[in-house]
GUGUTOR-861490 format. One line per 8 residues: their letters; for each residue x, y, z of C-alpha. Coordinates in nm, 2 decimals, padded with zeros to 4 digits. Layout:
! residues N
A) X,Y,Z; ...
//
This chain:
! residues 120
XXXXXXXX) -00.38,11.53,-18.90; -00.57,11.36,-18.62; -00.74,10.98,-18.75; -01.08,11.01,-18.87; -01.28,10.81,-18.61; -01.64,10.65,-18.67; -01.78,10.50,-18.37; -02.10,10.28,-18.43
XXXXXXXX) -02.29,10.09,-18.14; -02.48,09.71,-18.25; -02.60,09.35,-18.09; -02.53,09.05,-18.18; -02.92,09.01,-18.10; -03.21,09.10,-18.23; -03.42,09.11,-17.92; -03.43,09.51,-17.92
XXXXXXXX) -03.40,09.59,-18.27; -03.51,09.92,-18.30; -03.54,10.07,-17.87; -03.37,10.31,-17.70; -03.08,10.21,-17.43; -03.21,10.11,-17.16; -03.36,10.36,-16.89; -03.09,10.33,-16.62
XXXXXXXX) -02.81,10.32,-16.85; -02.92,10.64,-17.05; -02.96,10.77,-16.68; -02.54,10.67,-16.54; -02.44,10.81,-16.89; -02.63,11.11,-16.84; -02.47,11.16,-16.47; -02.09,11.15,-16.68
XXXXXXXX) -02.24,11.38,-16.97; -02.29,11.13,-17.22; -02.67,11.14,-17.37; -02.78,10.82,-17.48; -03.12,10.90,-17.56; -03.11,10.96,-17.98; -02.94,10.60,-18.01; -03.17,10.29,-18.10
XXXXXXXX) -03.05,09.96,-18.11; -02.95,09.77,-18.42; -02.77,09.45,-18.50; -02.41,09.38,-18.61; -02.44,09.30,-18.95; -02.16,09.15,-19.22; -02.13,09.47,-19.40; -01.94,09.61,-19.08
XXXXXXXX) -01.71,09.39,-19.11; -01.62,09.61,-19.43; -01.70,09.92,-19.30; -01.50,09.93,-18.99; -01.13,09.86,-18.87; -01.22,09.77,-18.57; -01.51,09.61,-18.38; -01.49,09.59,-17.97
XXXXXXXX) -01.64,09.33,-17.82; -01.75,09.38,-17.43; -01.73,08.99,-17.37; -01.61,08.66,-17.53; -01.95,08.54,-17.55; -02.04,08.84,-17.79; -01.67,08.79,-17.98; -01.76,08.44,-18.07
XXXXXXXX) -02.09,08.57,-18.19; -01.93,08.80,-18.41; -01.75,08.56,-18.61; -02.08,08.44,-18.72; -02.16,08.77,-18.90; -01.81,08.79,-19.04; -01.81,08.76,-19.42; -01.55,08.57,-19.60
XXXXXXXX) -01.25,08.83,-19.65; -01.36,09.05,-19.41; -01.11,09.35,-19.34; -01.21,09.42,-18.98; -01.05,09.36,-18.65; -01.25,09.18,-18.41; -01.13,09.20,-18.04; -01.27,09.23,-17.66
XXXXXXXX) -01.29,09.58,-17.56; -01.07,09.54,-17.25; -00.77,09.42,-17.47; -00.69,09.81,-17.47; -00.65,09.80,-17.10; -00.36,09.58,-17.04; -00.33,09.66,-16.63; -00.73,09.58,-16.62
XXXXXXXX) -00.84,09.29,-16.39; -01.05,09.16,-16.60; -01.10,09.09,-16.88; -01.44,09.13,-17.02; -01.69,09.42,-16.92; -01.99,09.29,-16.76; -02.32,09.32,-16.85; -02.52,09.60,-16.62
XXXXXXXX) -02.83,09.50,-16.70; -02.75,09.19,-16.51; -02.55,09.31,-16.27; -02.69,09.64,-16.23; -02.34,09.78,-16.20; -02.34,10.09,-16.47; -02.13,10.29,-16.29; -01.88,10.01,-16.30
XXXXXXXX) -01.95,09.93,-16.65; -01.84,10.29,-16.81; -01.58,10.29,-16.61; -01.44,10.03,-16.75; -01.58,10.14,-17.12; -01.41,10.52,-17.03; -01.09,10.35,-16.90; -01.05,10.16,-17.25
XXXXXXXX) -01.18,10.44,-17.47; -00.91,10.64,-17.32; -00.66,10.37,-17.40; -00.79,10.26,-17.75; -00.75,10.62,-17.86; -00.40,10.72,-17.71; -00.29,10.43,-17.92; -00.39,10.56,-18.22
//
């Protein structure tokens, strides 16, 4: 029987609590076939430390933040996204809105999705 997977997406912010993606990130998803457009964003909190195995972080800036949500005996594994990519560059996936980079971004999101779940 194939693993039972539950895929969740949250901040460590608060700033957009609430909005959709961004416009030109629900627009590169949309050009691979992903719709973005039902999600709203919410923040990470210590319940999902319970709730999930596993929670990816895209850079260590947002890994240290998570530790401050983690609840005492927490069951979940907290790690950088790109550790599932062990021939990647780099490390960390960087932030488009900054760069402006989506395309790069899901490709390295796709690249460790496809890596994270061949390991399972």
């Amino acid at each position: 029987m194939a693993p039972h997977l539950i895929i969740d997406s949250a901040g460590t912010s608060d700033w957009h609590i609430g909005n959709p993606p961004y416009d030109p990130a629900i627009r590169a998803a949309a050009q691979r076939g992903y719709d973005l457009s039902p999600l709203r964003a919410r923040q990470v909190h210590a319940a999902d430390f319970n709730d999930f195995d596993l929670i990816l972080a895209m850079d260590r800036e947002n890994l240290s933040a998570l530790e401050h949500f983690r609840p005492d005996h927490s069951t979940a594994k907290s790690q950088l996204f790109l550790d599932h990519v062990p021939e990647a560059r780099q490390s960390e996936v960087p932030d488009p809105y900054y760069t402006r980079d989506f395309d790069g971004a899901l490709d390295l999101i796709e690249q460790a999705s496809k890596s994270l779940i061949a390991g399972l």
